[in-house]
C-alpha positions in Angstrom: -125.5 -16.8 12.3 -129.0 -16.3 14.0 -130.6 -13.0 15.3 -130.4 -15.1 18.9 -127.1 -15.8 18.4 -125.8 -12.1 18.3 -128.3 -11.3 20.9 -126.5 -13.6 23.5 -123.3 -11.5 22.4 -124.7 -8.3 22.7 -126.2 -8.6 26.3 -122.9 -10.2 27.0 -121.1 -7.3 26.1 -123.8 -4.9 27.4 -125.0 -6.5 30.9 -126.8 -3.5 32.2 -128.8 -3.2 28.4 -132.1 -2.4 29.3 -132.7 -3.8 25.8 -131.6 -5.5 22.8 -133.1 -6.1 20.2 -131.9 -8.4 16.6 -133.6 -8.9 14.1 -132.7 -10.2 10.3 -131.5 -13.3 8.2 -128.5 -14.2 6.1 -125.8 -12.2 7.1 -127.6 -8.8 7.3 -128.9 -7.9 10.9 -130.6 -4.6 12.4 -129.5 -4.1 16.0 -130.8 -2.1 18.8 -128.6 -1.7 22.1 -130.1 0.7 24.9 -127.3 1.2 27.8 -127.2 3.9 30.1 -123.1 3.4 28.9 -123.9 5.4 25.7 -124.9 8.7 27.5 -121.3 10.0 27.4 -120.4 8.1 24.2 -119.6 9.8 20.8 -121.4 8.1 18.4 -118.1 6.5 16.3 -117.7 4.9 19.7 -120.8 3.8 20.0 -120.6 1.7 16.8 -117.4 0.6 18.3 -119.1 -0.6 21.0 -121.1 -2.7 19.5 -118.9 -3.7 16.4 -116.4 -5.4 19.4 -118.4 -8.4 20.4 -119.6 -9.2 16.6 -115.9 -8.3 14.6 -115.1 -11.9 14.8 -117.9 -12.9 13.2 -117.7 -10.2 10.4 -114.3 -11.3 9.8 -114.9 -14.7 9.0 -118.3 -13.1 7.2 -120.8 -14.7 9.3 -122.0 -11.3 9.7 -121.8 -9.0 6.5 -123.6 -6.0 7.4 -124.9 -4.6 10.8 -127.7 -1.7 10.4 -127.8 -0.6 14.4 -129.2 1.6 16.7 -127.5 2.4 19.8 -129.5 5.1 22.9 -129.8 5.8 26.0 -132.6 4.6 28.2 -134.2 8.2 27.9 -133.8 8.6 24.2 -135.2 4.8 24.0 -138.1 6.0 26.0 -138.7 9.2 23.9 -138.4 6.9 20.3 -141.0 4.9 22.3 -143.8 7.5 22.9 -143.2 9.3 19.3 -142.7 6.4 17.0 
């Protein structure tokens, strides 16, 4: 499994993403999804969100572990101008 790979199943799942970002190697990735979809999201949700597109591939452990980051256009913007 590739950082492009998931990519491509992220911004499948997430068409309106403003961004998504993968990086990592192996089977350990850090993900960050920004959608306007995760305003009225809890954040269990959120993870579920993301989890759906890539479960396949942690079950046949193609993907062990997922470190992610999911926000909002405006929190994305804000993590942006502080960071």
């Amino acid at each position: 499994m590739t950082p492009d790979v998931i990519k491509s199943l992220l911004q499948a799942a997430f068409p309106d993403a403003v961004e998504v970002i993968v990086t990592g190697e192996g089977a350990k990735f850090q993900v960050t999804v920004v959608s306007e979809e995760f305003a009225s999201l809890r954040p269990v949700a959120k993870q579920q969100r993301v989890y759906a597109p890539l479960n396949e591939h942690i079950a046949s452990g193609a993907i062990h572990a997922v470190t992610m980051r999911t926000l909002t256009p405006e929190e994305w913007r804000k993590a942006q101008l502080f960071a």
